[in-house]
C-alpha positions as CSV (number, residue, x, y, z in Angstrom):
1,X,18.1,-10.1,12.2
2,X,15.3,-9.5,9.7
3,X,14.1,-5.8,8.5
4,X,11.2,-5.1,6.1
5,X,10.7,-1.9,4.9
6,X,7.8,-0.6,3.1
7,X,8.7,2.5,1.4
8,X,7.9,4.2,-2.3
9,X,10.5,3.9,-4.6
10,X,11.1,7.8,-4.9
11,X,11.6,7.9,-1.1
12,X,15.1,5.7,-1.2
13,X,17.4,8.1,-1.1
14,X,21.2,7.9,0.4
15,X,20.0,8.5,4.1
16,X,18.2,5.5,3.6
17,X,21.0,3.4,2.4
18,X,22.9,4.7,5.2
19,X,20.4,4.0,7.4
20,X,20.8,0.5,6.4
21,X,24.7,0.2,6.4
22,X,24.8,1.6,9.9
23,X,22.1,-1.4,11.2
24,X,23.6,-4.6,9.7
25,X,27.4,-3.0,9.4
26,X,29.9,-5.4,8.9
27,X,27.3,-8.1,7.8
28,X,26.2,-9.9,4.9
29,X,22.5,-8.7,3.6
30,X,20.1,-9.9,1.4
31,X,17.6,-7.4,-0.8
32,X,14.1,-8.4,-2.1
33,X,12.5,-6.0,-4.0
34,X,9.0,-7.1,-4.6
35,X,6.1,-3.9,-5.5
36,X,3.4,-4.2,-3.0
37,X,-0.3,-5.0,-4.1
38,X,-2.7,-3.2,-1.9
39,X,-5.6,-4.5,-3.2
40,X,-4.3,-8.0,-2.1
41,X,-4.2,-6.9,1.4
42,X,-7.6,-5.2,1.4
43,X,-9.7,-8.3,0.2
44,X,-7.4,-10.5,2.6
45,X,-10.6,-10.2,5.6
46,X,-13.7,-11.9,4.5
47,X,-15.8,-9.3,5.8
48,X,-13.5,-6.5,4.1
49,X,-13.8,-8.5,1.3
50,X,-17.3,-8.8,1.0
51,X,-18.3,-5.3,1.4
52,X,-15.0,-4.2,-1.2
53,X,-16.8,-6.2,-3.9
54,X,-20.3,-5.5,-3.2
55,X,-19.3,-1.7,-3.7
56,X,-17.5,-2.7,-6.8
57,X,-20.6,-3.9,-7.9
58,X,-22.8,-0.9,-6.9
59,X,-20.5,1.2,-9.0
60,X,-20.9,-0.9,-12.2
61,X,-24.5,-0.8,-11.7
62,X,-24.5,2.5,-10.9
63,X,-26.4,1.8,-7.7
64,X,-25.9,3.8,-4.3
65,X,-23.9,6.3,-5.6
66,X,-23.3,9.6,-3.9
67,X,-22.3,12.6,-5.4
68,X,-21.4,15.0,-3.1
69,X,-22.1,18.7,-3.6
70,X,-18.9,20.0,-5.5
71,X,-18.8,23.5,-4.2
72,X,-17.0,22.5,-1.3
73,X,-14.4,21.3,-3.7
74,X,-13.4,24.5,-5.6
């Protein structure tokens, strides 16, 4: 059987490592630990891709920016 767990570091705690014990108990595992790149999976879609980048670029530019009205932030 093969797992994959996506999880932040400071969430491992012993219930997880219990967790773990109790699912492949009496077995040999292997662990990976590998930190995950979400930008990678973001630009993955062309599409998704296109319009990441082309907002990248509006920001250097400093075109179609919005600024919203900051009262509703305080």
């Amino acid at each position: 059987m093969d797992a994959i767990y996506h999880v932040k570091a400071d969430e491992l705690d012993e219930s997880f490592l219990d967790a773990l014990k109790a699912l492949f108990k009496d077995k040999e595992i292997e662990i990976a630990v590998s930190e995950r790149d979400e930008t990678a999976y973001l630009l993955r879609a062309p599409a998704n891709r296109e319009r990441l980048l082309r907002a990248v670029a509006d920001v250097e530019s400093l075109q179609h920016i919005v600024t919203p009205e900051q009262e509703q932030f305080q």
